[in-house]
C-alpha positions in Angstrom: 9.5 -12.6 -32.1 7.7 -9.3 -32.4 8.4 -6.6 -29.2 6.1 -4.0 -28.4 7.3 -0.5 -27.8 5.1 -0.5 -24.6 6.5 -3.6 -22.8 5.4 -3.5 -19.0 8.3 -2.9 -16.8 9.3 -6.2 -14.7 8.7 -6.7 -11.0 11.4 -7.1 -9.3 11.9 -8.4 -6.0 13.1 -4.7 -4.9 10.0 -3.4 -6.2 8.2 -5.5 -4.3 9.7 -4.5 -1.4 9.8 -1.0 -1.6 6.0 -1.3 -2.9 5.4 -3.1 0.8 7.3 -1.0 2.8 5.5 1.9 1.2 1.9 1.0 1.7 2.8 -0.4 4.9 4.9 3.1 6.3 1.4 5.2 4.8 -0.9 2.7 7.0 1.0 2.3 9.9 3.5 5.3 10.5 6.3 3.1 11.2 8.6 0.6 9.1 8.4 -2.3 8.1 11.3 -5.4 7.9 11.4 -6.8 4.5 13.9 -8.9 2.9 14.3 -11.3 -0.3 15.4 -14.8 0.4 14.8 -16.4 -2.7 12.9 -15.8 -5.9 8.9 -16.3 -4.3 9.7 -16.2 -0.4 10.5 -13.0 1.4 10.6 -12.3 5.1 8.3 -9.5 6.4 8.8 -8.2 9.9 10.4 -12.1 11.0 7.9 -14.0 9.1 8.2 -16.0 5.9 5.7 -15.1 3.5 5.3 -16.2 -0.2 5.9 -13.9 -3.2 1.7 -13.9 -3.8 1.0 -13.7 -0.6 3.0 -10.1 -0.3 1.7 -8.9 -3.9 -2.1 -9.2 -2.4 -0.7 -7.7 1.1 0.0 -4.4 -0.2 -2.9 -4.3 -2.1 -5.2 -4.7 0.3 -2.5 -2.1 2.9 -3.0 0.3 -0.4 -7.0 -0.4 -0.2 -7.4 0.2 3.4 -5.0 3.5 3.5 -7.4 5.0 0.4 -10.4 3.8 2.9 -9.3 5.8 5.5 -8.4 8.8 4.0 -11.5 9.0 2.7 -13.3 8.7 5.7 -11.2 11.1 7.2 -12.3 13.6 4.1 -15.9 12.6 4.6 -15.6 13.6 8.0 -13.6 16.9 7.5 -16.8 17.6 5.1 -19.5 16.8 7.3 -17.6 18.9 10.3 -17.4 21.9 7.7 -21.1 21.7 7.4 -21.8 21.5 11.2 -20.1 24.7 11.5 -21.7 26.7 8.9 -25.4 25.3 10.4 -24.2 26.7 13.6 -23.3 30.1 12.2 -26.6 30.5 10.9 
């Protein structure tokens, strides 16, 4: 068997967890309750949810947190604007 010498790093369950409570803390300002029951089920905030199920969770928390802060930029740019066409 031949190794690479740039091997991904595994996921590990505590990865997964800290990813979710991560993206969830950026989208949501508060904490979130994770824990690992088994090797594909966790328990998120007092529900059971599968090990897939999580992985596409914080991708789309991770999606929706860039979304906003965009739109937040957008509108920081736009107001910047406003003001300089009212100085005029």
């Amino acid at each position: 068997m031949v190794q690479t010498t740039q091997e991904k790093p595994a996921v590990t369950p505590e990865l997964i967890v800290q990813d979710y409570q991560r993206a969830y803390r950026q989208l949501h300002k508060r904490e979130a309750h994770v824990i690992h029951l088994t090797a594909e089920w966790y328990q998120v905030n007092g529900e059971m949810v599968h090990k897939l199920v999580l992985l596409r969770e914080i991708e789309r928390l991770r999606d929706f947190t860039q979304r906003q802060r965009k739109a937040t930029a957008d509108r920081g740019t736009i107001q910047k604007l406003i003001a300089r066409l009212r100085g005029m």
